[in-house]
C-alpha positions as CSV (number, residue, x, y, z in Angstrom):
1,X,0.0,0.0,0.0
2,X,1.5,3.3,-1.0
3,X,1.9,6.2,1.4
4,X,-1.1,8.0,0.8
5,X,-3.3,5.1,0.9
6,X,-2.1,4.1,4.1
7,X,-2.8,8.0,5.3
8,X,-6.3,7.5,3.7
9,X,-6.9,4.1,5.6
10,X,-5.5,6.1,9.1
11,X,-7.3,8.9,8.6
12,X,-11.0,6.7,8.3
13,X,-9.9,4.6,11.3
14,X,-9.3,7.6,13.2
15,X,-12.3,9.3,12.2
16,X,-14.3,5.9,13.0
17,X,-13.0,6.4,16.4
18,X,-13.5,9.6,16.9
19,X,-17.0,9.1,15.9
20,X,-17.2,5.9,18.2
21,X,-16.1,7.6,21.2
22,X,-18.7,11.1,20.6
23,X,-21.7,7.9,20.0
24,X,-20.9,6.7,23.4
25,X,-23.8,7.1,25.6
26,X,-23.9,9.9,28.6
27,X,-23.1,7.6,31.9
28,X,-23.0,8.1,35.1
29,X,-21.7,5.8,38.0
30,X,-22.4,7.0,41.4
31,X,-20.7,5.0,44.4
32,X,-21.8,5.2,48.0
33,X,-19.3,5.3,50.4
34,X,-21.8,6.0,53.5
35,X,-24.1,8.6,55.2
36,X,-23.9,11.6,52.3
37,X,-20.4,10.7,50.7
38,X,-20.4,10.0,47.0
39,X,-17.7,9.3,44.2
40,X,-19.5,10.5,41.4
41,X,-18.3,9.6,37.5
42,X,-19.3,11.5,34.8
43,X,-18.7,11.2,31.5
44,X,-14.8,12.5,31.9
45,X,-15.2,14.0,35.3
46,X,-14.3,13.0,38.7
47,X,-16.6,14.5,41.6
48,X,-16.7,13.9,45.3
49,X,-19.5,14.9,47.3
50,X,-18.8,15.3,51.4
51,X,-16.5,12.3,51.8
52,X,-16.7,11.9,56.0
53,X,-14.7,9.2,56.5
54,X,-13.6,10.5,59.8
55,X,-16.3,9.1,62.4
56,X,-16.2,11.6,65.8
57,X,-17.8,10.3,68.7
58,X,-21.3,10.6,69.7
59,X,-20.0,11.3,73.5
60,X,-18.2,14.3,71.5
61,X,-21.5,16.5,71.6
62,X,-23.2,18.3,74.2
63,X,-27.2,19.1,73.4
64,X,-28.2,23.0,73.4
65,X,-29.6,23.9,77.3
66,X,-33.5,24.1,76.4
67,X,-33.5,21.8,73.2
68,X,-32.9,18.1,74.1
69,X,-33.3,18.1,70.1
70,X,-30.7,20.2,69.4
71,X,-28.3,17.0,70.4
72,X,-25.1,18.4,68.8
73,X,-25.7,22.1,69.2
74,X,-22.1,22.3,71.3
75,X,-18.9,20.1,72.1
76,X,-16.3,19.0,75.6
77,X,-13.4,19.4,73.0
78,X,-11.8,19.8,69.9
79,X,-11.1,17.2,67.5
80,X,-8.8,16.5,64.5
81,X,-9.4,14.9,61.0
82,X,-8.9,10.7,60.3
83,X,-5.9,11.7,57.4
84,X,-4.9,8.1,57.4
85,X,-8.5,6.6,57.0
86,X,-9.3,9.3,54.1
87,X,-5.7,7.7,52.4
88,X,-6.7,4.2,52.9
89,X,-10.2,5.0,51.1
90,X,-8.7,7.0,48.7
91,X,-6.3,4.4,47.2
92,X,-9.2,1.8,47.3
93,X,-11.9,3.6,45.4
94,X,-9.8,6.5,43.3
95,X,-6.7,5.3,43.4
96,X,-4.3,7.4,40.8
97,X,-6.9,9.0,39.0
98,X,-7.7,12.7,38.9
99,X,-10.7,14.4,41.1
100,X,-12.1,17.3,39.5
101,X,-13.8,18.5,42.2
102,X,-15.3,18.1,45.7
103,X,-19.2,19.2,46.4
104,X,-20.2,20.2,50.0
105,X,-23.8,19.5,50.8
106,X,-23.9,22.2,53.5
107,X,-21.3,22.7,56.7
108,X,-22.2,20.5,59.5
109,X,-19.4,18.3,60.7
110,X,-20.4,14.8,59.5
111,X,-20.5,16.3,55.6
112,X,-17.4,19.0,55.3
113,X,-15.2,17.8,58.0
114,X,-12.9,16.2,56.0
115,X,-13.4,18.0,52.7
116,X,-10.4,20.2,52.8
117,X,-8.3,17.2,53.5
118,X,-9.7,15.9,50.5
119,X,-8.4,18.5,48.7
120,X,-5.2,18.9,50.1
121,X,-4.9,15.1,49.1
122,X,-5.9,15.6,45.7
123,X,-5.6,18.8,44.9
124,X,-9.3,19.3,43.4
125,X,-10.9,22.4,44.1
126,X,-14.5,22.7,46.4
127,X,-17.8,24.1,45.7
128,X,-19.9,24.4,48.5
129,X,-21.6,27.3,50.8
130,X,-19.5,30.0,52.6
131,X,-19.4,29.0,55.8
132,X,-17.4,25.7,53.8
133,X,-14.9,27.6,52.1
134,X,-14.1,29.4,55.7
135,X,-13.5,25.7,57.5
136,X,-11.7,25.1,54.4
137,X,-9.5,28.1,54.8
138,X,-9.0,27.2,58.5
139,X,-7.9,23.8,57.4
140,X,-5.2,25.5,55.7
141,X,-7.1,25.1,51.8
142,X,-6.2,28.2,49.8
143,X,-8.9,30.8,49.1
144,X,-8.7,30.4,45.4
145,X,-9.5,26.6,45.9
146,X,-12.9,27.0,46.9
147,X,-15.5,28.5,45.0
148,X,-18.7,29.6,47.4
149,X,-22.3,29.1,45.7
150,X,-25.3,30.4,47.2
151,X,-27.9,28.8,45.0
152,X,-28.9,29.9,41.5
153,X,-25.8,29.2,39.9
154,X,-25.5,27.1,36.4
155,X,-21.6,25.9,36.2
156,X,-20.1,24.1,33.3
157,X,-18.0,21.3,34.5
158,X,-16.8,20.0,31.3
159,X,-17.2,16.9,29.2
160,X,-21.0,18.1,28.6
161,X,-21.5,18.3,32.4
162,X,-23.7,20.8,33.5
163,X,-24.9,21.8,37.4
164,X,-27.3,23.7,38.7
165,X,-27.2,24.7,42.0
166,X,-30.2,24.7,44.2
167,X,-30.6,26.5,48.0
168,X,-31.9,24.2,49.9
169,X,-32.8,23.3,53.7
170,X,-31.6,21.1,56.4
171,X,-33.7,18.2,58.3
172,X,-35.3,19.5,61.5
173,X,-37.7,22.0,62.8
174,X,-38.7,24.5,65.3
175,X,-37.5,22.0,68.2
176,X,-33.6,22.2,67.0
177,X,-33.0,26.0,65.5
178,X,-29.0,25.4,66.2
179,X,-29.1,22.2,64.0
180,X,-32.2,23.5,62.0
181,X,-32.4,26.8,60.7
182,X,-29.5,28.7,59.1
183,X,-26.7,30.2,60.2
184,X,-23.6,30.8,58.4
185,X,-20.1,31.3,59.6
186,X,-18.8,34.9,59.8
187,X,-14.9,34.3,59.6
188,X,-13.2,31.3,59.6
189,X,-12.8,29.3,62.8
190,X,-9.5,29.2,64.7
191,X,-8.0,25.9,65.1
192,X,-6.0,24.7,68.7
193,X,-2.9,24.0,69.2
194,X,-3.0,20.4,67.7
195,X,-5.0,21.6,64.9
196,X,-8.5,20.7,66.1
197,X,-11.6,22.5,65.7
198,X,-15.4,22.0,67.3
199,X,-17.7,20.5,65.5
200,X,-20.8,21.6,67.3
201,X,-23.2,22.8,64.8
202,X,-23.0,26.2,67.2
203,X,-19.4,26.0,67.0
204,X,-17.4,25.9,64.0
205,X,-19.6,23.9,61.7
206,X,-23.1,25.2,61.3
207,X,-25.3,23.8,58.3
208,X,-24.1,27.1,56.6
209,X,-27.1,28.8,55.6
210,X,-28.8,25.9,54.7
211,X,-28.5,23.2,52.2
212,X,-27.1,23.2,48.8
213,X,-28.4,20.6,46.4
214,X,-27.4,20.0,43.0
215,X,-29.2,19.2,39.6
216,X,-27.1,17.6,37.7
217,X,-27.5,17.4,33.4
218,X,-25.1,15.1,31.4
219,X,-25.2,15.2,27.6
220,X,-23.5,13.9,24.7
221,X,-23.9,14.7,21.3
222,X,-26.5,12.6,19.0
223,X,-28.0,11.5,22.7
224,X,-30.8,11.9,24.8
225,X,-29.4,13.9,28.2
226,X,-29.6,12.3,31.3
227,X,-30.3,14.0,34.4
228,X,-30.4,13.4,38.4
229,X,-31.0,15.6,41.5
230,X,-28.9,15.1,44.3
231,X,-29.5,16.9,48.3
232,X,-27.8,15.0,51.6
233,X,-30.4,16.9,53.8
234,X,-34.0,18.2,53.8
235,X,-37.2,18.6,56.3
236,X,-41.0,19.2,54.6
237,X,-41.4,21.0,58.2
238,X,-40.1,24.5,55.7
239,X,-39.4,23.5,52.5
240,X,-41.9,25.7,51.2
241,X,-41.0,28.6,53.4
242,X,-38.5,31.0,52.3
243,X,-34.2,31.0,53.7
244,X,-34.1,34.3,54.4
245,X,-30.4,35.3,56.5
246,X,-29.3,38.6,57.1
247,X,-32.1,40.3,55.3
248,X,-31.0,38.4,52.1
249,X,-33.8,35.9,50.6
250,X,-33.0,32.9,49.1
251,X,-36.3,31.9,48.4
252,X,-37.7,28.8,48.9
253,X,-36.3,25.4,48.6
254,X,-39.1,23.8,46.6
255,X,-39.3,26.7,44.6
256,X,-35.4,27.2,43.9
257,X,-35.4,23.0,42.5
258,X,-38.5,24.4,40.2
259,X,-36.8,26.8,38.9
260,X,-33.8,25.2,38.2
261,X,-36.0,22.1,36.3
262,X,-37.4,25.0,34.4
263,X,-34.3,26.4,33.6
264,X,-32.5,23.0,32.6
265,X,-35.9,22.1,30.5
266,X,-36.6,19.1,32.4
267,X,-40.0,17.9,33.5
268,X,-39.1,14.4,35.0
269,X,-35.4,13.3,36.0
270,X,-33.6,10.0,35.8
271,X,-32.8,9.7,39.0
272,X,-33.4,11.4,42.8
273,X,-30.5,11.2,45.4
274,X,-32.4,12.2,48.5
275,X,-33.5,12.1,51.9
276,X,-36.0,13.2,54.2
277,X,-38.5,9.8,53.5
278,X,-42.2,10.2,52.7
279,X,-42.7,13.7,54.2
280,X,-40.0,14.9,51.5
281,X,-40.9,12.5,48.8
282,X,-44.4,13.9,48.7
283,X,-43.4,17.0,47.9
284,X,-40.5,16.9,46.0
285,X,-41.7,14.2,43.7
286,X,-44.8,16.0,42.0
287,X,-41.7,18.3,41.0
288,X,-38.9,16.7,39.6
289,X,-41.0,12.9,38.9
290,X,-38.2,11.0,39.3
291,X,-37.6,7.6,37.8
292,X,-35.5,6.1,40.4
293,X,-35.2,7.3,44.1
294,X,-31.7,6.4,45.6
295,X,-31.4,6.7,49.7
296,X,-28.6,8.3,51.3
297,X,-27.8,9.7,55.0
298,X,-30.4,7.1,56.3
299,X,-27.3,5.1,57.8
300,X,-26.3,7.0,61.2
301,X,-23.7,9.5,62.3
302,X,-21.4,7.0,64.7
303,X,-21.4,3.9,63.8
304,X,-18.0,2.7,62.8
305,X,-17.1,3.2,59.2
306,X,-15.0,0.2,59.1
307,X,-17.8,-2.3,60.1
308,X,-19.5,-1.2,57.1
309,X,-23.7,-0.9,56.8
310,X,-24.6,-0.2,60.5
311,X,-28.4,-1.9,59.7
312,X,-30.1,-2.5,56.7
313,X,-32.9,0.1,54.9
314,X,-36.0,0.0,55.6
315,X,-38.9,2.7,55.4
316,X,-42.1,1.3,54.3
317,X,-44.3,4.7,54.3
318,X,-41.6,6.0,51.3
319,X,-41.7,2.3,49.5
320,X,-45.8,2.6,49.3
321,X,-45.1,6.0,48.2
322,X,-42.7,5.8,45.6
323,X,-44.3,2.9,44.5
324,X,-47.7,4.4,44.0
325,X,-46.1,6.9,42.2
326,X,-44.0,4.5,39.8
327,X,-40.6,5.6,41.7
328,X,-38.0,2.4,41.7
329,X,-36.6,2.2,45.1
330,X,-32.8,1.0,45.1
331,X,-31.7,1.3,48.3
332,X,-27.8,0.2,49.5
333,X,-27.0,-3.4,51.0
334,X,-23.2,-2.4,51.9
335,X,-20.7,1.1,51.7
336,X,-19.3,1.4,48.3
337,X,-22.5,-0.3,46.3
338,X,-22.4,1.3,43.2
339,X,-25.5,2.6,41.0
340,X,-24.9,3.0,37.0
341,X,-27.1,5.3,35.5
342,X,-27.9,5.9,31.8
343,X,-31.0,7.1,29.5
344,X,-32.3,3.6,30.0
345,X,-32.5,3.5,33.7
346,X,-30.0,2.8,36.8
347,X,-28.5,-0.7,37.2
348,X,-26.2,-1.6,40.6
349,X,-22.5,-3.0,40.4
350,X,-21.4,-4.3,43.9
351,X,-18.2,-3.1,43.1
352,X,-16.4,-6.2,45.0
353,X,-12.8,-5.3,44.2
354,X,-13.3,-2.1,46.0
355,X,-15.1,-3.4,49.0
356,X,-12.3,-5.9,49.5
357,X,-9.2,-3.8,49.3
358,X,-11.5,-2.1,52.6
359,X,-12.6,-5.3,54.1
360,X,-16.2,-5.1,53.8
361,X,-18.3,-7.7,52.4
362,X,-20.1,-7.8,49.3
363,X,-23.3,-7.8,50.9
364,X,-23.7,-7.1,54.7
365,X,-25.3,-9.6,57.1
366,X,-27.2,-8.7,60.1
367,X,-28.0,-10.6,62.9
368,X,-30.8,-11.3,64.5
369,X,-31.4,-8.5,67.0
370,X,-30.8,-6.1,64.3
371,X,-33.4,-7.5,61.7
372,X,-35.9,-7.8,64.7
373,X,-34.6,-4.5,65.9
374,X,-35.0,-2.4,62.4
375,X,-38.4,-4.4,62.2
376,X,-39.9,-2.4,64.7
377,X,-39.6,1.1,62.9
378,X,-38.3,2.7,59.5
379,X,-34.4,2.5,59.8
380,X,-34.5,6.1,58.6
381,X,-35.5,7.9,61.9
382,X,-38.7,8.9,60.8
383,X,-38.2,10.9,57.5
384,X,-35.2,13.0,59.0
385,X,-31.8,12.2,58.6
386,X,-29.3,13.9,61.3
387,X,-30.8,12.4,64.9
388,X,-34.3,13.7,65.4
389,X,-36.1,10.8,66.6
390,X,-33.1,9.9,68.6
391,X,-33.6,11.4,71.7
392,X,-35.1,8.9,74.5
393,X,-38.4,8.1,75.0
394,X,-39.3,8.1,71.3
395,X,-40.4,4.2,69.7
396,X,-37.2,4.7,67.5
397,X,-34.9,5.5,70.3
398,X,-35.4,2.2,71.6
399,X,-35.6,0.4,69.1
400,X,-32.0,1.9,67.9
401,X,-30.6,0.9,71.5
402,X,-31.4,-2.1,70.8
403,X,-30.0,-2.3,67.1
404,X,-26.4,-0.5,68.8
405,X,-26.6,-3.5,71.1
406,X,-26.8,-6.1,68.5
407,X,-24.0,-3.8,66.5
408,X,-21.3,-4.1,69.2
409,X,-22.0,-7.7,69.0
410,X,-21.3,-8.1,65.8
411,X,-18.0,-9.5,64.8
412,X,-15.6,-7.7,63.5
């Protein structure tokens, strides 16, 4: 074959793959890796959302004087960051590759504690609220590393990414205002001598003015986009009601995720990321119609990351609703399950070569006190997903004593 036939044959190969690779369907592959932590792939990028691995103790926290509810309003101490845990999940699950960025759902402790350290590690920039980037800053993350968002923002990430920012609201209600209502950060907190901070939510990490969610639009070219709606927190007890802080107003949660489905052009999206169980679902749903509901921060705040799935999922009022309203429920069986989502719906991967460079098993297995335990009420705390519910006498206070009982049985 003479020389420019052989350029002519290269030339259509590469042009065949070029083409091949633009054909390739949008794809998404979002990993769990406990409470609100996610590793999120998409098309090219990288994206971390939260990523707690640290796990501070529940005898940590000192409840607000006057609101029992407000369980982790202060604290007896400073505390530090779990560096070598985050490097021990880091090589499992990212390995080598390249983070593009980190999200932070809103500021309390057990979602941007160890954010910063995150990026430090990896060197990816964060996108989350104000009072994040000032923890960030205090952590030693430089100020052009973090990008604050208050809601309302469109940003291009690349590789026909697209996110939409939505203010949103934090689980509670009138009987935990420290934990509930907003409050942002006015400077950045001032670590101790060892490098601690508090993690009260009336300490250093407040929920920061709220939530932030994230609507999230993937296309590709010659293909149908795919979309999903993420939040790590929510409570129907305002969701409705307008964030109004320091005479600025956000407008209202609900309102804020319509407005950014009417700006995306969606009516339905492949997928919801939520919590906040039926009370939530019923009025987020009607909005967004989701395909596929995905649970997250259902799991607990203490238990042990390396024993992997604390209890198993379970709230029956959401299932009847979601299934009434044609919603698959896909709930987790272990940390690091792994959902694949794509214009024709969202298959799982256990993701087993992950799980065993961690030691967790494929699939967790309870005992027996904790399946009768969880049997007795939803394992999601009653629709909320940061403690309320937890405080004595309640039905589900019990019943979780009785499911931490079973837990420190378990083997390790």
């Amino acid at each position: 074959m003479n020389r420019s036939l052989t350029a002519l044959a290269f030339a259509a190969v590469s042009s065949l793959c070029a083409t091949s690779a633009l054909a390739q369907p949008a794809k998404v592959e979002l990993t769990w890796m406990s409470i609100a932590n996610w590793d999120m792939k998409i098309n090219g990028k990288r994206i971390l959302m939260d990523a707690y691995i640290s796990r501070l103790p529940n005898s940590l926290f000192v409840a607000a004087p006057g609101f029992p509810n407000d369980m982790y309003a202060f604290t007896k101490a400073a505390d530090v960051v779990d560096v070598e845990s985050i490097k021990k999940v880091r090589d499992a699950e990212v390995g080598s590759d390249k983070v593009d960025y980190l999200l932070v759902g809103h500021s309390h402790w057990d979602h941007s504690w160890d954010t910063p350290t995150w990026s430090k590690l990896t060197g990816a920039p964060l996108i989350g609220g104000i009072s994040s980037c000032m923890q960030a800053a205090a952590q030693g993350v430089a100020a052009n590393q973090c990008r604050s968002v208050n809601g309302g923002e469109k940003i291009d990430l690349g590789d026909g990414v697209t996110m939409r920012v939505v203010r949103w609201n934090h689980s509670g209600d009138a009987t935990n205002p420290i934990q509930h209502f907003p409050r942002e950060l006015y400077r950045p907190p001032v670590p101790d001598a060892n490098g601690g901070l508090r993690a009260g939510v009336g300490e250093d990490y407040p929920n920061g003015g709220g939530n932030r969610a994230f609507l999230f639009t993937i296309n590709r070219p010659g293909e149908q986009q795919v979309s999903f709606f993420m939040n790590n927190s929510a409570s129907a007890f305002d969701l409705d009601k307008d964030i109004v802080i320091d005479g600025v107003n956000y407008g209202s949660p609900i309102g804020n995720l319509a407005a950014a489905m009417k700006d995306a052009g969606l009516t339905q999206v492949d997928a919801w990321v939520g919590t906040g169980g039926k009370p939530v679902a019923e009025i987020v749903v009607p909005v967004i119609h989701p395909k596929t509901y995905i649970p997250n921060h259902w799991d607990g705040l203490f238990n042990s990351f390396w024993k992997g799935l604390p209890f198993p999922f379970k709230d029956e009022p959401l299932q009847a609703y979601l299934q009434a309203q044609k919603v698959d429920l896909i709930p987790q069986k272990q940390y690091f399950d792994k959902y694949i989502l794509t214009k024709s719906g969202v298959q799982t991967d256990a993701n087993l070569a992950v799980k065993r460079k961690l030691g967790f098993e494929g699939e967790q297995k309870f005992s027996r006190a904790m399946t009768d335990a969880v049997a007795l009420v939803p394992s999601t705390s009653m629709g909320d997903d940061c403690g309320e519910g937890f405080a004595p006498p309640t039905p589900w206070a019990n019943a979780f004593a009785v499911m931490q009982g079973a837990d420190a049985a378990r083997t390790d």
